[in-house]
TORRO-82496 format. One record per residue (C-alpha): residue number from 1; residue in three letters; x, y, z. Coordinates in pm, whole numbers. Each point is the difference from the previous one (the first is absolute). Example, Ala and Ser with C-alpha at 12.3 -4.5 7.8 and 13.67 -1.06 7.14 Angstrom:
REM TORRO-82496
+-----+--------+--------+--------+--------+
| num | residu |      u |      v |      w |
+-----+--------+--------+--------+--------+
|   1 |    ALA |   1230 |   -450 |    780 |
|   2 |    SER |    137 |    344 |    -66 |
+-----+--------+--------+--------+--------+
***
This chain:
REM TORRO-82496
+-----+--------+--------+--------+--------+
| num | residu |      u |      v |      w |
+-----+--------+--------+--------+--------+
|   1 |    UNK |  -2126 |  -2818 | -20403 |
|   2 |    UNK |     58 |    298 |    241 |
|   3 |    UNK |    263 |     -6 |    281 |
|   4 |    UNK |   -146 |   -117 |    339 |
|   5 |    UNK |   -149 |    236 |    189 |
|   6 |    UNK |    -60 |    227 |   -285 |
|   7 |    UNK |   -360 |    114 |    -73 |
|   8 |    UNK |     74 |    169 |   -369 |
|   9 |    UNK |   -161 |   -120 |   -289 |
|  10 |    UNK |    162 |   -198 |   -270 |
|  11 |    UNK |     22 |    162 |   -357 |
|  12 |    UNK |    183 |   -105 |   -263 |
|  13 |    UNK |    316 |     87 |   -100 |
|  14 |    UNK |    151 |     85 |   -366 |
|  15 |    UNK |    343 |    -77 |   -142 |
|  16 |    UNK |    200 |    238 |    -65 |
|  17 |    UNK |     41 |    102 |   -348 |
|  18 |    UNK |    353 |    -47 |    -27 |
|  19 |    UNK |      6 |    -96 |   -375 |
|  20 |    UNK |   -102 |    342 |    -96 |
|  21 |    UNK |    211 |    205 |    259 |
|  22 |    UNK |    300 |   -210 |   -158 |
|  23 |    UNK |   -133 |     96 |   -346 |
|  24 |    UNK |    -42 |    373 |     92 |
|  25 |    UNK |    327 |     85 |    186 |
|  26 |    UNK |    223 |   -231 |   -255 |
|  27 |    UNK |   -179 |     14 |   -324 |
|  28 |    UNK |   -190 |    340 |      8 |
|  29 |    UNK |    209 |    232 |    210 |
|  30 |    UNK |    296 |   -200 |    -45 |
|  31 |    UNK |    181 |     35 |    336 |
|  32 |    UNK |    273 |   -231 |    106 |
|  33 |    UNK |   -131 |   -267 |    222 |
|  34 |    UNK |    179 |    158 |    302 |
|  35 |    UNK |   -202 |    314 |    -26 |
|  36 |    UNK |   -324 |   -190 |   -121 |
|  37 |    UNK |     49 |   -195 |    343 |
|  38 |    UNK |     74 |    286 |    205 |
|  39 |    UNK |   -285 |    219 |   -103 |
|  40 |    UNK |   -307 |     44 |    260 |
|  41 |    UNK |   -310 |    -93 |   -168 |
|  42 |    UNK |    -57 |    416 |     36 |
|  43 |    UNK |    296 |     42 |   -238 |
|  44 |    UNK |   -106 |   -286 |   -219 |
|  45 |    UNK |   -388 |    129 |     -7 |
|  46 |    UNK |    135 |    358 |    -61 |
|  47 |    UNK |    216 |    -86 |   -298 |
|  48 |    UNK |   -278 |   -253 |   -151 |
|  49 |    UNK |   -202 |    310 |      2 |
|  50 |    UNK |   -269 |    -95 |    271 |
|  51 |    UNK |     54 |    277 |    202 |
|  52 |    UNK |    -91 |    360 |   -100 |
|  53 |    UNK |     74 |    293 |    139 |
|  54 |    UNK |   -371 |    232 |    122 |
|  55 |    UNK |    -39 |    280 |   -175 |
|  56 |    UNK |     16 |    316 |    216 |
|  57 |    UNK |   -296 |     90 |    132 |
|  58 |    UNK |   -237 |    332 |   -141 |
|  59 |    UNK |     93 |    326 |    136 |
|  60 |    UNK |   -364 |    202 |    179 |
|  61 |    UNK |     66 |    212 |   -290 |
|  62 |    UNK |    -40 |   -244 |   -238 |
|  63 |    UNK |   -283 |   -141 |    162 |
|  64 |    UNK |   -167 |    367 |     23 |
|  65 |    UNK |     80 |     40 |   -374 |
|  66 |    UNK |   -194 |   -356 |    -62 |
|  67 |    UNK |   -296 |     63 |    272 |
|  68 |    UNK |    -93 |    372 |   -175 |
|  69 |    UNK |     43 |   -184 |   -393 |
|  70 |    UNK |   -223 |   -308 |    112 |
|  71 |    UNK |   -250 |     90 |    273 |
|  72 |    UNK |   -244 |   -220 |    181 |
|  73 |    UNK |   -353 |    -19 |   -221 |
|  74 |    UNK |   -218 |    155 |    275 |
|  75 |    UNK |   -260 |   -195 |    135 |
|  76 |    UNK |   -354 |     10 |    -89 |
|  77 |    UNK |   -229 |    186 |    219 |
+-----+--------+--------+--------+--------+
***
């Protein structure tokens, strides 16, 4: 049911999977339940190793270096 008034659609929503957060911050990482319960889901992501930091992106010089080793096939006349 939406609020009155409200013209959004309805789509379902999914429990939270607090069994396995529990499991993770206790069991796996073994915090303390203070810091498991004081992490941001950031923090907890981060440490669960969801999040990855980009890799940096190519220097032009490395993308010269690549462009003169592997040129475009020219195209058939």
């Amino acid at each position: 049911m939406t609020a009155a008034g409200s013209t959004a659609p309805e789509t379902p929503v999914s429990a939270f999977p607090w069994d396995a957060v529990l499991a993770l911050g206790l069991s796996t990482l073994r915090w303390r339940p203070r810091d498991l319960w004081a992490a941001t889901p950031r923090e907890l992501a981060a440490a669960a190793g969801l999040i990855r930091p980009r890799p940096d992106a190519l220097a032009r010089a490395d993308l010269d270096r690549l462009l003169a080793a592997h040129p475009d096939p020219e195209a058939p006349r």
